[in-house]
VEXBA-229510 format. One record per residue (C-alpha): x, z, y; residue in one letter; residue number from 1. Coordinates in nm, 4 decimals, padded with zeros to 6 digits. Layout:
+----------+----------+----------+------+-----+
|       c1 |       c3 |       c2 | type | seq |
+----------+----------+----------+------+-----+
|        X |        Z |        Y |    A | NUM |
...
+----------+----------+----------+------+-----+
***
This chain:
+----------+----------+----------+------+-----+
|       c1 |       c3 |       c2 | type | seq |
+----------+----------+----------+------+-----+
| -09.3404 |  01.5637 |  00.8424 |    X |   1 |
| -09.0568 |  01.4790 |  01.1199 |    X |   2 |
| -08.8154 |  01.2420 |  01.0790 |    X |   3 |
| -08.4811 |  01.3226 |  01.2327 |    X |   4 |
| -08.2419 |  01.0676 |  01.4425 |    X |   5 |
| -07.8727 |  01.0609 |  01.5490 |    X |   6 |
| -07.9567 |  01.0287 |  01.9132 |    X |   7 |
| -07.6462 |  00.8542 |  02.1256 |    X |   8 |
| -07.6026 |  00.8205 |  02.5118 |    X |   9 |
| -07.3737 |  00.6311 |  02.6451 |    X |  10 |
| -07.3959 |  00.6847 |  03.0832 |    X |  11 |
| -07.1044 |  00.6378 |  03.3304 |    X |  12 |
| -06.8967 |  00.9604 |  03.3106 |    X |  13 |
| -07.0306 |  01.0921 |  03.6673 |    X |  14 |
| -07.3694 |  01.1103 |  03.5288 |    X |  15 |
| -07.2763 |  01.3653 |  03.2423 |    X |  16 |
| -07.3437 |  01.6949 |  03.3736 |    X |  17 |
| -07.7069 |  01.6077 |  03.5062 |    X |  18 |
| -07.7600 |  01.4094 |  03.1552 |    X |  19 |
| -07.6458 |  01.7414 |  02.9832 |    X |  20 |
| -07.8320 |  02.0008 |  03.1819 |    X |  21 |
| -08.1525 |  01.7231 |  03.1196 |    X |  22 |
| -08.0934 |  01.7575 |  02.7591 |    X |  23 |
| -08.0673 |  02.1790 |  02.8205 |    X |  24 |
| -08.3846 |  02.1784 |  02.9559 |    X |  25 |
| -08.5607 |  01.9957 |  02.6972 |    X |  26 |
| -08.3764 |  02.2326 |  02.4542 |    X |  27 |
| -08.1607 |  01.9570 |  02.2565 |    X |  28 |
| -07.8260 |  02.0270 |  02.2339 |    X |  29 |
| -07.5614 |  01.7644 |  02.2735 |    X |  30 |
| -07.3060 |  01.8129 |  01.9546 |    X |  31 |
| -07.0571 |  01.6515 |  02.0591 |    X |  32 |
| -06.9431 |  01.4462 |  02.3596 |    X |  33 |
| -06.6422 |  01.2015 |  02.3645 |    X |  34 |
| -06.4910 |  00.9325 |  02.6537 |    X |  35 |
| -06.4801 |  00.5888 |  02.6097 |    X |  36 |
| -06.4309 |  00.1997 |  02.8625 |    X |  37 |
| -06.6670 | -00.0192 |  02.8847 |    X |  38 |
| -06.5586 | -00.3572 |  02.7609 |    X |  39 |
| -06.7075 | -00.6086 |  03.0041 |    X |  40 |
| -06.5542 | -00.8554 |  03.2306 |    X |  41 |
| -06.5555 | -00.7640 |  03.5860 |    X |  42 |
| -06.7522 | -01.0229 |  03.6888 |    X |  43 |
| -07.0639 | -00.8377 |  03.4108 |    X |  44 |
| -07.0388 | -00.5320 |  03.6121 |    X |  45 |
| -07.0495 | -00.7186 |  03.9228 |    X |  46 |
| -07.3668 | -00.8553 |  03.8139 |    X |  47 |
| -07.5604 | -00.5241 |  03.6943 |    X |  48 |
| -07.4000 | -00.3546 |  04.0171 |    X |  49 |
| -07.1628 | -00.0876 |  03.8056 |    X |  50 |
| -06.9599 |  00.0555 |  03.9613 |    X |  51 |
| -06.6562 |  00.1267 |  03.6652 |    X |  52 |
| -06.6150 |  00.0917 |  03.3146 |    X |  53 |
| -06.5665 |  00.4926 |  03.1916 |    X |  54 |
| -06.8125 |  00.6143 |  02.9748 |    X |  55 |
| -06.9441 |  00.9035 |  02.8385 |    X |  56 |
| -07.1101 |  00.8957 |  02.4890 |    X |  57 |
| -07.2902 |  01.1987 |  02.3754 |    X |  58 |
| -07.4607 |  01.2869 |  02.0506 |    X |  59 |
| -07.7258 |  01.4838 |  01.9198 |    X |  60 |
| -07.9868 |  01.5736 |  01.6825 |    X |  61 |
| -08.3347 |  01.4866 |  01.7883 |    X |  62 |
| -08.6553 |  01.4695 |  01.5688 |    X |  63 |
| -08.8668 |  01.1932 |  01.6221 |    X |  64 |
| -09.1115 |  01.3628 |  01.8905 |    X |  65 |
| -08.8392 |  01.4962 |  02.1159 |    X |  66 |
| -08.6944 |  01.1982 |  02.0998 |    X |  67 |
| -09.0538 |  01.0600 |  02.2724 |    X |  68 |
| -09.0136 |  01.3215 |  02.5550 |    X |  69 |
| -08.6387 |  01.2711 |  02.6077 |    X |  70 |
| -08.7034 |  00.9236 |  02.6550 |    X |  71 |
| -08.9784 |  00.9537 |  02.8727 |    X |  72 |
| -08.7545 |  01.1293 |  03.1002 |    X |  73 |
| -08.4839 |  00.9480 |  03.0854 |    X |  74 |
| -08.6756 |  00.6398 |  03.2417 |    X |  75 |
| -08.8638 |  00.8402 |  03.4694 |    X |  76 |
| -08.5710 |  01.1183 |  03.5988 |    X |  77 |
| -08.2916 |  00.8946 |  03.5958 |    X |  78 |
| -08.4211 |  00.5350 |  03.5439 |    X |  79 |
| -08.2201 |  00.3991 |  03.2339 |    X |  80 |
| -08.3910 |  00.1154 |  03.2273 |    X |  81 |
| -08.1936 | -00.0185 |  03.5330 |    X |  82 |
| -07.9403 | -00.2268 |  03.4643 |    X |  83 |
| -07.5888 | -00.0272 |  03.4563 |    X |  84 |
| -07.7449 |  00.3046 |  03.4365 |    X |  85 |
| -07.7043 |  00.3705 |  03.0929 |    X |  86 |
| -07.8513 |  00.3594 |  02.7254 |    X |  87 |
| -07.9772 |  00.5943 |  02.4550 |    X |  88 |
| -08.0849 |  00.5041 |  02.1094 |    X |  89 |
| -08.1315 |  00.6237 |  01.7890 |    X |  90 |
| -08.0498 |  00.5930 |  01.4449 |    X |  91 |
| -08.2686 |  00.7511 |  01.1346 |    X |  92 |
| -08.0581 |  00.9860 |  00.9293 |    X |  93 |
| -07.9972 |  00.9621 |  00.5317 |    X |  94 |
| -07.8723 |  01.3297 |  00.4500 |    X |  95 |
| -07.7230 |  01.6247 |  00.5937 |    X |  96 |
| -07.4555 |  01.8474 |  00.4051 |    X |  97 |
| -07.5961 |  02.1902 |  00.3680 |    X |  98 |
| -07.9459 |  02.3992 |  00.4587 |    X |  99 |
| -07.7529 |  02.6019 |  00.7361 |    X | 100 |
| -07.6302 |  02.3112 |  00.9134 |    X | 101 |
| -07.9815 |  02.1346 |  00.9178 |    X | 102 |
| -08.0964 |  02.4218 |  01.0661 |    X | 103 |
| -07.8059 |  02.4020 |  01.3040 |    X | 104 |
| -07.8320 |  02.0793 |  01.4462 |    X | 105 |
| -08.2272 |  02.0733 |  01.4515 |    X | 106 |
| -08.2557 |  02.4335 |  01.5953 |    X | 107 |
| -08.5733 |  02.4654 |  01.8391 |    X | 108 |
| -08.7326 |  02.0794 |  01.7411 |    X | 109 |
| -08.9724 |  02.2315 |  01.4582 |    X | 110 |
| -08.8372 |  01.9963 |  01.2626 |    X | 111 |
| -08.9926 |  01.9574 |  00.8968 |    X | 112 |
| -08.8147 |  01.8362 |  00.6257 |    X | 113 |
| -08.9446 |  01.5183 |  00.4445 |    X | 114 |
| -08.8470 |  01.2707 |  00.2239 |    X | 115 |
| -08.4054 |  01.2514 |  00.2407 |    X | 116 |
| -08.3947 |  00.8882 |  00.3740 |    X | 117 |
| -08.6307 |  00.6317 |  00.5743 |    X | 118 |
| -08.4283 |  00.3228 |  00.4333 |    X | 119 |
| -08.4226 |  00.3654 |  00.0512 |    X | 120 |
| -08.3031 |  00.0170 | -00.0290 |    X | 121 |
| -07.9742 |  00.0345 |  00.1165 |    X | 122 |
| -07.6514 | -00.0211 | -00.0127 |    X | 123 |
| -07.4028 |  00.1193 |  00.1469 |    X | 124 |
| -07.4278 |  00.4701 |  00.3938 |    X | 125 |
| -07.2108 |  00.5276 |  00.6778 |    X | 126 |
| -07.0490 |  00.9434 |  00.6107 |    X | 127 |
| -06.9938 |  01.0815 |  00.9442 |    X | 128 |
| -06.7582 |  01.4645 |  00.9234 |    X | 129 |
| -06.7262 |  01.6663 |  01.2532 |    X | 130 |
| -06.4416 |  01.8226 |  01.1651 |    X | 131 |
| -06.1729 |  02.1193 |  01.4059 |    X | 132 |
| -05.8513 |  01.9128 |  01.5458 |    X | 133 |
| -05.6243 |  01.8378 |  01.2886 |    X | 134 |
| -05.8109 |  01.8693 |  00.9882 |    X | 135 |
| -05.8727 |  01.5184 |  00.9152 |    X | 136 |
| -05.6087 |  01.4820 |  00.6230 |    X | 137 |
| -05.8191 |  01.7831 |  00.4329 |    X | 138 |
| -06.1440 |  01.5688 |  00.4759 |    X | 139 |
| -06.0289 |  01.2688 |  00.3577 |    X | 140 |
| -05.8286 |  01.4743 |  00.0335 |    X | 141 |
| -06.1568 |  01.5847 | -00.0470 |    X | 142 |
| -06.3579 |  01.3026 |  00.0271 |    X | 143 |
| -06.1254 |  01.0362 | -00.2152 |    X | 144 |
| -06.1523 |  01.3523 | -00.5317 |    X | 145 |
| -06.5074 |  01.1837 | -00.5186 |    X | 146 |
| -06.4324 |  00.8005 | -00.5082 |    X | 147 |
| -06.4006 |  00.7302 | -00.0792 |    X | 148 |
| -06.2058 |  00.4504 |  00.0456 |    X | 149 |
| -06.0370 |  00.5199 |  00.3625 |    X | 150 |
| -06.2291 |  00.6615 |  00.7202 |    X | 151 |
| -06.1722 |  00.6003 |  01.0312 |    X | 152 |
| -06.0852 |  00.8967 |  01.3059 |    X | 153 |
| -06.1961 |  00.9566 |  01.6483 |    X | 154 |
| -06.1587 |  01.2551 |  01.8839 |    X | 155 |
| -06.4377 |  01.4316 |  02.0657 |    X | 156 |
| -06.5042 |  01.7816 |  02.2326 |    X | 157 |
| -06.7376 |  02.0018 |  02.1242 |    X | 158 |
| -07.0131 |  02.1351 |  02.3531 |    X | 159 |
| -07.2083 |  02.4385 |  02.2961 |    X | 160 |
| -07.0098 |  02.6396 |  02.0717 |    X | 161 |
| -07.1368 |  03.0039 |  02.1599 |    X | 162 |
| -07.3908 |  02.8680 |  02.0466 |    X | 163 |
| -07.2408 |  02.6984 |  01.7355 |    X | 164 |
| -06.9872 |  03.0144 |  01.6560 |    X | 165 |
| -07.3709 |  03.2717 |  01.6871 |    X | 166 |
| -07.4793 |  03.0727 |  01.4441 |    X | 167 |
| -07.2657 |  03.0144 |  01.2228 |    X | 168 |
| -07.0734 |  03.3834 |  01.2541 |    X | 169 |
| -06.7244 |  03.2345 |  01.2816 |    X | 170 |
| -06.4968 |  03.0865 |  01.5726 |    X | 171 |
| -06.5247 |  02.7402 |  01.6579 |    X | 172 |
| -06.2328 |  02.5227 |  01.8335 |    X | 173 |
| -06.4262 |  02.3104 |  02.0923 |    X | 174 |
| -06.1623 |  01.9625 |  01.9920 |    X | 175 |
| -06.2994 |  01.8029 |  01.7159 |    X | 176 |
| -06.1913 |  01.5124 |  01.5317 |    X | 177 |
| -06.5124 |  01.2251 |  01.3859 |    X | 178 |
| -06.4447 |  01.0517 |  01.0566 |    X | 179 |
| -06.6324 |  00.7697 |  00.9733 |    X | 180 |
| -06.6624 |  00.7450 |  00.6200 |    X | 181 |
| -06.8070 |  00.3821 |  00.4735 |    X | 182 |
| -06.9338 |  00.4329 |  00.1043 |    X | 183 |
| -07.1912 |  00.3144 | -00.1690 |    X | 184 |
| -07.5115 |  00.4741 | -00.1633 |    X | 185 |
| -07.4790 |  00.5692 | -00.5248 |    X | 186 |
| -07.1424 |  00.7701 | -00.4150 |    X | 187 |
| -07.2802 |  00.9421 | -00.0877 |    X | 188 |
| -07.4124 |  01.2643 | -00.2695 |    X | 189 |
| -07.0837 |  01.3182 | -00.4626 |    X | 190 |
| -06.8740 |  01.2765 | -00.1158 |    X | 191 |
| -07.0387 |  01.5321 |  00.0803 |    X | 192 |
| -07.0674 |  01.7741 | -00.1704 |    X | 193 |
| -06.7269 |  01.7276 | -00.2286 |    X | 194 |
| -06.6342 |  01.7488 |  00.1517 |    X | 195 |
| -06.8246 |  02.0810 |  00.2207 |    X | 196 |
| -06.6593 |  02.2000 | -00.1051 |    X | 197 |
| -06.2810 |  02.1375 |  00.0555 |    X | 198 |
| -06.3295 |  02.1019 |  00.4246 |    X | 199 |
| -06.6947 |  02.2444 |  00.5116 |    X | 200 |
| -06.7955 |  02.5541 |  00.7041 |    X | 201 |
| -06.5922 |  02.8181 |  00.5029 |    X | 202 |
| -06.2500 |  02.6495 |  00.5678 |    X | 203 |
| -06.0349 |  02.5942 |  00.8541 |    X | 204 |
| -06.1590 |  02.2397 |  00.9123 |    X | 205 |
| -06.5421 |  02.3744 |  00.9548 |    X | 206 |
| -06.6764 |  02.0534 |  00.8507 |    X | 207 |
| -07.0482 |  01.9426 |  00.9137 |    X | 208 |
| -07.1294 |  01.6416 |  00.7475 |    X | 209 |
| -07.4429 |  01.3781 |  00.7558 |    X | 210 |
| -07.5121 |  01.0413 |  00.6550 |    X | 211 |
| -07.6434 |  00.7138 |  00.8226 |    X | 212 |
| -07.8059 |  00.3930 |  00.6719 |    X | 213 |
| -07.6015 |  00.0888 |  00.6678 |    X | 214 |
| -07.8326 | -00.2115 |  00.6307 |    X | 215 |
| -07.5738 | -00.4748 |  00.5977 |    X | 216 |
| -07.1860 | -00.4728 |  00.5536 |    X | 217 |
| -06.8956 | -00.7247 |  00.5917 |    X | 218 |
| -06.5289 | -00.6687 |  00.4655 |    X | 219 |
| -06.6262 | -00.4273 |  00.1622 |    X | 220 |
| -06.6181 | -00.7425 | -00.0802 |    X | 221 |
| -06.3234 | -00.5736 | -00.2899 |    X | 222 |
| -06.4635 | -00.2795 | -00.3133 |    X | 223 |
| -06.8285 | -00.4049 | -00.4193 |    X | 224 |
| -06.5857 | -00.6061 | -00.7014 |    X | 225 |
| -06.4171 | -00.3138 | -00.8346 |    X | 226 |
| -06.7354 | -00.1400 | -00.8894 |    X | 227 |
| -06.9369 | -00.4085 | -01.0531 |    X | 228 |
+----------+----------+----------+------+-----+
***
């Protein structure tokens, strides 16, 4: 059986087209790809030799034997492992809303499905949504019929969407909008069902949803009172 991973990269924006067409050639697709700063004093980048603070973070789907080949080439083609160069990691994955968006997001990795989640003890499980622009109000309707709190939303371009809109058979807008969802293990199945009921792949919103582990939290004590 695989095991599947939220893959992130986080490189210095210049380095994003050779990082992508990398990716290309070792068939994983980056989903989605957003800007950010890097937060460290000048005198930090000084040290490691950067030469800015803007980012690019990408994500993708990667099973855990691409993810051994990606990495190998990311040391050896463009030496992450020197300081200011960049950083990739990933995190397992708990669940993914719907068959035809598995197969979506793990297209070409021979991925086969296991058991739902690596860390069965946890408490809590982080809900990320890809949703179109302006269609974060419909997630977050749907997602509180089924007990969420409140999310948190981030804007990101898609990449790849001939791809995604072959696929899937409908058009995709390439601005996207990332909720971040925070909710109780126990509530995570009723959520996304309830999201790719009001906001998934057969609305305007075109929502593809998947859950991450949280290990630990801090801040949720309310809502751990309110629920025994």
């Amino acid at each position: 059986m695989s095991e599947i991973c939220l893959m992130t990269t986080i490189i210095n924006r210049s380095m994003m087209p050779k990082i992508l067409a990398f990716y290309q050639r070792q068939k994983v697709t980056v989903n989605f790809a957003t800007l950010g700063r890097g937060t460290a004093a000048s005198e930090v980048l000084d040290y490691f030799g950067l030469e800015g603070s803007e980012k690019a973070v990408l994500l993708a789907m990667v099973t855990d034997l691409v993810w051994k080949d990606i990495k190998k080439g990311l040391q050896m083609e463009f030496q992450i492992d020197v300081p200011g160069t960049g950083i990739a990691f990933t995190i397992p994955m708990g669940s993914i809303g719907g068959r035809r968006e598995l197969l979506f997001l793990t297209e070409n990795q021979g991925f086969e499905k296991g058991e739902e989640s690596v860390l069965k003890e946890t408490k809590y499980e982080l809900l990320i949504v890809i949703a179109n622009q302006g269609y974060s109000n419909l997630v977050m309707d749907a997602a509180r019929e089924t007990g969420a709190g409140g999310g948190t939303v981030i804007h990101a371009k898609g990449t790849g969407m001939e791809r995604a809109e072959a696929f899937f058979g409908v058009s995709l807008a390439s601005e996207k909008e990332i909720i971040f969802i925070v909710a109780k293990s126990g509530q995570k199945n009723g959520i996304m069902q309830s999201v790719m009921r009001g906001a998934g792949m057969e609305t305007k919103a075109k929502a593809i949803i998947f859950s991450l582990p949280v290990t630990s939290t801090a801040g949720l004590r309310l809502m751990e009172e309110e629920n025994g």
